[in-house]
C-alpha positions, 0 to 999 in steps of 0.5 A: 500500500502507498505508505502516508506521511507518517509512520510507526516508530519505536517512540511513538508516530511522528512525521518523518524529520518530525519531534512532535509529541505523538502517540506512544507505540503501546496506543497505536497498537491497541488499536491496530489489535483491535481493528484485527479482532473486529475484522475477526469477529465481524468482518469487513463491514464491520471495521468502522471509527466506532467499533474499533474504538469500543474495542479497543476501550478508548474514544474517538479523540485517542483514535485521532490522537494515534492515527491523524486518519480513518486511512492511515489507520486502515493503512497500518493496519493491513500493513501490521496483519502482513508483519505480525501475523506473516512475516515475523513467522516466515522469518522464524521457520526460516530459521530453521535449518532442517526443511523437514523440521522447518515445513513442520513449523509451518503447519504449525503456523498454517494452523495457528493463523488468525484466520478468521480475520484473514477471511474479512481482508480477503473479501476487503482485498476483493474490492480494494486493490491496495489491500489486495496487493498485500494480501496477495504479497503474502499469500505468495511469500508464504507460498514460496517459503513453503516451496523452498522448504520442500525442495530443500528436503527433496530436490523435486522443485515440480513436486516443491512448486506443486506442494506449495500451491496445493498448501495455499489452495487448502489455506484460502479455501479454509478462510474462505468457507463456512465449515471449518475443521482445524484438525481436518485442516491439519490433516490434509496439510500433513498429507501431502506434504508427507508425500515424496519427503524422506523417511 
């Protein structure tokens, strides 16, 4: 997404070259914690001003006090799902030097996602092409390092490129359906990825 004039930074937001009195880290993200709990609980037509606010327990006048705008917010927030719940586990299976071990890890992750919140930024990524382009990001990072892992245990990059889109098929259509089963879940990602590895 096009980033906007501000940014988070360990002390707080403030304009870049800026010494203002902002916000600290801890208000923007408590908000930016609760706009993910209301995208989880009640999807995309749910994340307004005062939902996030009443879920984050605070009023509108702190909201402005932490994001200058309803876009700057949205902004981080959809940047703050991509870091914290993709790209901060991605770097931790990655450090996983055994594919093996590391394609566990990510079943793991793969399990644990926040998925119902993942479902309502796929259908706000369906008519916002800032939202849709990181979320397609993701989907694609996390679909390469899943493809790594599995070449790295077999030498089969057909089968590794193969695997890695079946594991996203089985993700999106999880977020994107109303019968859910997490064990299921685990079951079929364990089932194909167990094939062609080495025993």
């Amino acid at each position: 997404m096009t980033p906007g004039p501000f940014r988070l930074v360990e002390g707080g937001m403030a304009k870049d070259g800026g010494k203002g009195k902002g916000p600290t880290r801890g208000a923007q993200l408590r908000f930016l914690d609760a706009g993910l709990d209301v995208l989880g609980r009640e999807g995309h037509a749910g994340l307004k001003l005062a939902t996030v606010c009443k879920a984050a327990g605070a009023t509108t006048g702190s909201f402005y006090h932490a994001f200058p705008s309803w876009p700057e917010f949205t902004t981080a927030l959809i940047g703050y799902w991509r870091e914290e719940k993709s790209d901060l586990l991605i770097r931790r299976a990655a450090e996983i030097s055994d594919p093996v071990e590391r394609l566990t890890a990510l079943i793991d992750i793969g399990l644990q996602l926040p998925h119902d919140s993942e479902a309502a930024i796929r259908v706000w990524a369906a008519h916002d092409p800032d939202v849709r382009a990181v979320q397609t990001g993701t989907d694609e990072e996390r679909r390469r390092i899943i493809a790594d892992a599995y070449f790295e245990a077999t030498g089969d990059r057909d089968l590794a490129e193969r695997n890695a889109t079946v594991a996203m098929y089985l993700l999106v259509g999880y977020e994107s359906g109303t019968y859910r089963d997490r064990d299921a879940l685990g079951w079929a990602f364990r089932s194909f990825m167990e094939k062609g590895l080495p025993t």
